[in-house]
N, C-alpha and C positions, 0 to 999 in steps of 0.2 A: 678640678681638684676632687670632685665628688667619684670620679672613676679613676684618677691616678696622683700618686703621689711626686714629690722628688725623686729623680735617677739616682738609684745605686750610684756608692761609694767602694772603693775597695780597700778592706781591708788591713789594719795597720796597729791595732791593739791588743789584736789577739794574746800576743807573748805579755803584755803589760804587768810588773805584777800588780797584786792586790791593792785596792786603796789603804788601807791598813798600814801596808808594809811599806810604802810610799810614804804615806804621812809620818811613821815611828822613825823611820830614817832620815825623813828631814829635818822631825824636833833632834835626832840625833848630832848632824850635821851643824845645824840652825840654834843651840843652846843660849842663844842671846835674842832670838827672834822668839821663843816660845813664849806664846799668850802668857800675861801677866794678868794673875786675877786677884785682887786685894781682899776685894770686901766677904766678911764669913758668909753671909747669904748669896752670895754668885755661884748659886748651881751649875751655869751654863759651865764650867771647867770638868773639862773631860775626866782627867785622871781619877775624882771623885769615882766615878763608874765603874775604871777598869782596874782599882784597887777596890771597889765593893765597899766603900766608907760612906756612901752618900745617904744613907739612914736616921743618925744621930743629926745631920744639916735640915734635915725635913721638919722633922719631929720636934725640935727645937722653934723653927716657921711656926709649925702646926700649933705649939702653945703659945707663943708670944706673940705672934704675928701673921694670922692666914694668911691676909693680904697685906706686901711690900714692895717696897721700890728699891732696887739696887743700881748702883751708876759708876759712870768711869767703868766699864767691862770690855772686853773684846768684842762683846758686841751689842754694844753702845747701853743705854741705858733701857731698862724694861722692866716690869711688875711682875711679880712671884704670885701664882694662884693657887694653895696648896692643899685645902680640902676638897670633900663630895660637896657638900652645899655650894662654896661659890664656886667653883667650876661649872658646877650643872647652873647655876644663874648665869655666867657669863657663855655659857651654851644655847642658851634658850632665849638669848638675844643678837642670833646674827646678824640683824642691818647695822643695830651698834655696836657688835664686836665681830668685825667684817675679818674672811678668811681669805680674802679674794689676794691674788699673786702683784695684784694693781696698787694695793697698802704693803705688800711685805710677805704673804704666801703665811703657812702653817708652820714654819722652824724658825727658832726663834733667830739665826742671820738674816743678815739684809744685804741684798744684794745692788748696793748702791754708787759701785766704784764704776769706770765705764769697763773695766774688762768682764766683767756679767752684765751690762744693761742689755744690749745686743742677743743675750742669752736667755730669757724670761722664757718659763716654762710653764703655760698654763695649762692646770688642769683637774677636771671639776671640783677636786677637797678644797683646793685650793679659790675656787670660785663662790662666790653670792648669788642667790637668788636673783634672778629663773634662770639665769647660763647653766649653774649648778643643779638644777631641777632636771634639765632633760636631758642632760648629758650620765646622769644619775641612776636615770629611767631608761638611760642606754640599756649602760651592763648590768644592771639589780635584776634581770630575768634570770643571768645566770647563777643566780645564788638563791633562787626561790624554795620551796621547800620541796616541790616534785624532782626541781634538778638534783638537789642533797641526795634524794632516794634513789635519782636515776645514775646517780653516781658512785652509791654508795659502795656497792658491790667490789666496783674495779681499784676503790680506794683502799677494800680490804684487802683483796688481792696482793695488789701492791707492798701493802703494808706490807702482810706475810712473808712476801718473796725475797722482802729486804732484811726483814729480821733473819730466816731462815739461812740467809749468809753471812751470818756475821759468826765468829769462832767464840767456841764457848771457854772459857778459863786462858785467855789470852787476850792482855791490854792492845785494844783501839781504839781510835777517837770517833766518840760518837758525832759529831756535831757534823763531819764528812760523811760517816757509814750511812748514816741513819739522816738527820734534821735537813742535810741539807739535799740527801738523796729525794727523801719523799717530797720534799715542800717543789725542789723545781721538778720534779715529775709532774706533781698537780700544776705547776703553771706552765707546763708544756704542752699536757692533755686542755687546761684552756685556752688557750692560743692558739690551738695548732701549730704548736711551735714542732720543727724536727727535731728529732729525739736523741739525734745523734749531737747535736750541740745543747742542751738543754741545759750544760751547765754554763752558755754564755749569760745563762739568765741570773745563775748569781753571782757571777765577777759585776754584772752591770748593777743589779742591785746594790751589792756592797757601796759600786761608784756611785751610786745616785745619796745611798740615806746618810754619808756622813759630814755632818754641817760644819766638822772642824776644818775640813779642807778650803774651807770658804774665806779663812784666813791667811789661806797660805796662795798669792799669787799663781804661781809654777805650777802649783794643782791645781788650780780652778781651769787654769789653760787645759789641761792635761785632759781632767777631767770631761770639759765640752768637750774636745775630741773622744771620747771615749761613747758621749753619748749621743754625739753625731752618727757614730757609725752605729749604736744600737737603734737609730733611727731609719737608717738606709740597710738595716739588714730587714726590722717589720717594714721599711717601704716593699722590700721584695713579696713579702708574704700578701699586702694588701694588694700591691697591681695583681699578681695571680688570681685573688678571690673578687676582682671588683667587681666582674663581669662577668661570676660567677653567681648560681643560684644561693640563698642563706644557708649557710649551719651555723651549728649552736654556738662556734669557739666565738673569742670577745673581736677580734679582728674584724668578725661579717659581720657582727653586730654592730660595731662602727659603723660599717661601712654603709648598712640597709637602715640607717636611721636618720629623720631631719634633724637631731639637735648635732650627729656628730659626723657625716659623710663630708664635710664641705671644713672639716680640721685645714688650718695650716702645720708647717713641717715639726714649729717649737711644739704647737699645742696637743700634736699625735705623739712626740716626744716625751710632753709633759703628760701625758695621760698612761703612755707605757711604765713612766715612770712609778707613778701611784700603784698603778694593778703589780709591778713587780716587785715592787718594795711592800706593797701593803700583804702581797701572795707572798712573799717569801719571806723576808725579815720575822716576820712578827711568827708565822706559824712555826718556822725553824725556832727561833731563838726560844718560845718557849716548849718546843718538844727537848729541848737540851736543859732548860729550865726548870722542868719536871722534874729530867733522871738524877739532877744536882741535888733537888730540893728533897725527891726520897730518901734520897741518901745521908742528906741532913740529918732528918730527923725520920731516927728509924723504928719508930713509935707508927707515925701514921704510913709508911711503907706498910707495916706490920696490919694493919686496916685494912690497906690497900689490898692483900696480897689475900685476906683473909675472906673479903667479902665484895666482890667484884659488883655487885648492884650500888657500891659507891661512886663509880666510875663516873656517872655525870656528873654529878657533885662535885666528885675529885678535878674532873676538870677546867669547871669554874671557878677553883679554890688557887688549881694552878696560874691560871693565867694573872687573877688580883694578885699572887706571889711574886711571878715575873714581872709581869708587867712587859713588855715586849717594845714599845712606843713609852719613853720616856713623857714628852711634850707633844704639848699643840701652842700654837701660835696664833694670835689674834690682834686684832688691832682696832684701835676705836678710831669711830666715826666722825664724831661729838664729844663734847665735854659732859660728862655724866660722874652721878656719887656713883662707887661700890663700896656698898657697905662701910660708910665713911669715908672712904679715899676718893680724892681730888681725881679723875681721870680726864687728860687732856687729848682732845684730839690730836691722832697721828701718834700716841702712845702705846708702846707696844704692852701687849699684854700676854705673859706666859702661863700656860692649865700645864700643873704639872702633876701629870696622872699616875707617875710614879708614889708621887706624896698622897694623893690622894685614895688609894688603895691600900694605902698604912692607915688611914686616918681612925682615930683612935675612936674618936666617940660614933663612928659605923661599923668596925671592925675592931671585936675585944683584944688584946694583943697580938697584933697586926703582925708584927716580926716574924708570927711564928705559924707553920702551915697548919691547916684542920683541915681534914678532907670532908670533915661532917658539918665545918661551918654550913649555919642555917641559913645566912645572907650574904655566899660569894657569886652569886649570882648580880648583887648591888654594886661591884669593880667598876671600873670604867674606862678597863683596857681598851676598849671599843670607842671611846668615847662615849657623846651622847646628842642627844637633839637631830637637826638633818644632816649633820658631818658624820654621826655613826656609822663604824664602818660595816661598807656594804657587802663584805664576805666575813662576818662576823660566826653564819649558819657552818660556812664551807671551813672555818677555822676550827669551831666546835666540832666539827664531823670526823677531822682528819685527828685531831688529837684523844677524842671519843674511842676513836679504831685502834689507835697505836696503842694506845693504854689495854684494850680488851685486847689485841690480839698477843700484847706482852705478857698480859695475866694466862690468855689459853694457852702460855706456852711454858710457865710456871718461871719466867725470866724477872732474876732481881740483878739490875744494874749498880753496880759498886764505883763508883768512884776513887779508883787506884792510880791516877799519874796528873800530868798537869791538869788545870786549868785557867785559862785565859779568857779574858773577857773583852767588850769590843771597849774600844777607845772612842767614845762618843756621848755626846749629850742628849742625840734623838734615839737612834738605834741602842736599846739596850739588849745585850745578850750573849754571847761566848763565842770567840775564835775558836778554840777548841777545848774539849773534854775527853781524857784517856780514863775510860773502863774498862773495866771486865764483869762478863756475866756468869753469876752462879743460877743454879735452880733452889726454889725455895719449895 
């Protein structure tokens, strides 16, 4: 296993469409099967997200209630974590609020019927200390601060070349042109992926981040196959490089390491899983995230536009805005107090970093964007503790770039036709967004 993987597969999802439009059509179809969620605190219901209402549900938590318990849900009973403080305390305690895929994994489903037992996908967010440790110290080289620099360049580039083709005073959707172009370029260039398929990277993304599928039978089937064959297409790429000298892409990095050469098939699955979902989702959704939120509020555009050495700022203002990763999921180990509540072992536990990024007494009205905020740096879109995510540098880099090379090009994106948003609990962020750009 250390030199070769499982034998290719061929072929069979390519045409498949989107998870998205799979799952919309079969709440369509299925209007008596669709999750039933009662209680006012059950965040986990999608529709909250993709009608943009789930604000006043937080904020509400946030005063009465940080920490609570809701039950009877779709998916089953679990604790609401809604501030920076206890979030960052149930962070800073992972043997007792274990991430491991062996209690229940990081989203707040559970994978406990037998049509996913068979399917468990480790990998390492998803793991506890030391698995998580050196599988961790795999890939963290390629996000160091030399590679940022040795990177930097061709991520301008890029940038450029993409904005450069987009039409100026005629409605397109950015979230194709742009969020989704750049993000799987960058996780094309780390992988080594071919470039002429690079956007199998986010049809499989899509498949992997949406946890509502995980109720719906037919998809979850659907769905393994989908991610079977994103399995046996990197099995191709890794037997090529096994026996190959190291470069830098994440693939040989697996492969020239002890914690992670000797993967089985779920575990290389589940670890494609993370680097694509965590490389794409989250950077895309908030490069779309931004051009919304400018366009908002055309006050701090007006900032933005006027004094471009706001730019780092601006983009750690953006991301606490979006917010990109809804939740994290955790699970106790032990029967322990938080901050007053009874927590029983085998009790799920939800960080919902979305609420936590509004939180009022860290963030003075939270709702609303400040590019000058002096603590959007304190977010916790990243997480925190040893789960922080480990392309957090490389997320900051790409949306740093996009922003400056927007400004040297005196480009203000407008928001002129739909918007759509993803239908999900974990994945937050936009199907699509129709602009047009003026010069300012």
């Amino acid at each position: 296993m250390a030199t070769q993987l499982a034998p290719e597969a061929p072929f069979t999802y390519q045409t498949s469409p989107t998870a998205m439009d799979m799952l919309e059509d079969w709440l369509r179809r299925n209007p008596q099967s669709t999750p039933v969620h009662t209680h006012p605190w059950d965040v986990s219901r999608s529709d909250i997200y993709v009608e943009d209402r789930w604000q006043p549900i937080f904020a509400e938590m946030r005063a009465k209630a940080p920490i609570n318990k809701v039950t009877g849900t779709p998916f089953k009973d679990f604790w609401n974590v809604t501030t920076i403080k206890t979030i960052q305390h149930v962070e800073a305690l992972p043997e007792l609020f274990s991430s491991s895929w062996e209690h229940g994994g990081i989203t707040i489903g559970d994978r406990s019927d037998e049509i996913e037992e068979e399917f468990q996908l480790p990998m390492f967010i998803a793991m506890d200390r030391p698995q998580h440790t050196g599988q961790r110290r795999t890939v963290a080289p390629a996000f160091t601060p030399a590679e940022m620099e040795r990177m930097s360049a061709e991520i301008r580039q890029r940038t450029g070349e993409v904005l450069d083709g987009l039409p100026w005073g005629e409605q397109f959707d950015w979230v194709d042109r742009v969020s989704i172009e750049l993000t799987t370029g960058m996780l094309a260039l780390l992988f080594g992926f071919p470039w002429e398929d690079r956007r199998l990277l986010t049809f499989w993304s899509d498949w992997s981040g949406d946890t509502e599928i995980g109720l719906v039978p037919e998809l979850i089937t659907h769905r393994q196959g989908i991610l079977n064959e994103m399995g046996h297409y990197f099995t191709r790429l890794w037997n090529e490089r096994a026996n190959a000298p190291p470069t830098p892409d994440l693939i040989s990095m697996m492969i020239h390491s002890d914690a992670m050469k000797d993967m089985g098939f779920n575990e290389f699955v589940g670890n494609l899983v993370l680097l694509i979902v965590g490389g794409n989702d989250t950077t895309r959704n908030t490069m779309s995230g931004i051009v919304e939120a400018l366009d908002r509020f055309p006050g701090q555009r007006a900032l933005f536009e006027a004094d471009p050495s706001l730019i780092p700022n601006a983009v750690q203002e953006c991301i606490r805005y979006v917010t990109p990763l809804a939740h994290m999921r955790r699970t106790a180990t032990a029967d322990t107090d938080l901050f007053g509540h009874e927590i029983k072992a085998g009790d799920k536990v939800v960080l919902w970093y979305i609420s936590a990024n509004r939180d009022e007494t860290v963030f003075p009205n939270p709702d609303e964007l400040d590019i000058t905020r002096d603590n959007a740096r304190r977010h916790l879109a990243f997480g925190y503790g040893i789960h922080r995510c480990v392309g957090a540098r490389l997320a900051e880099l790409q949306l740093k770039i996009l922003l400056e090379e927007m400004h040297k090009r005196r480009m203000r994106v407008k928001v002129t036709g739909r918007v759509e948003r993803v239908r999900a609990n974990f994945v937050h962020g936009h199907r699509k967004l129709e602009v047009t750009l003026e010069k300012f």
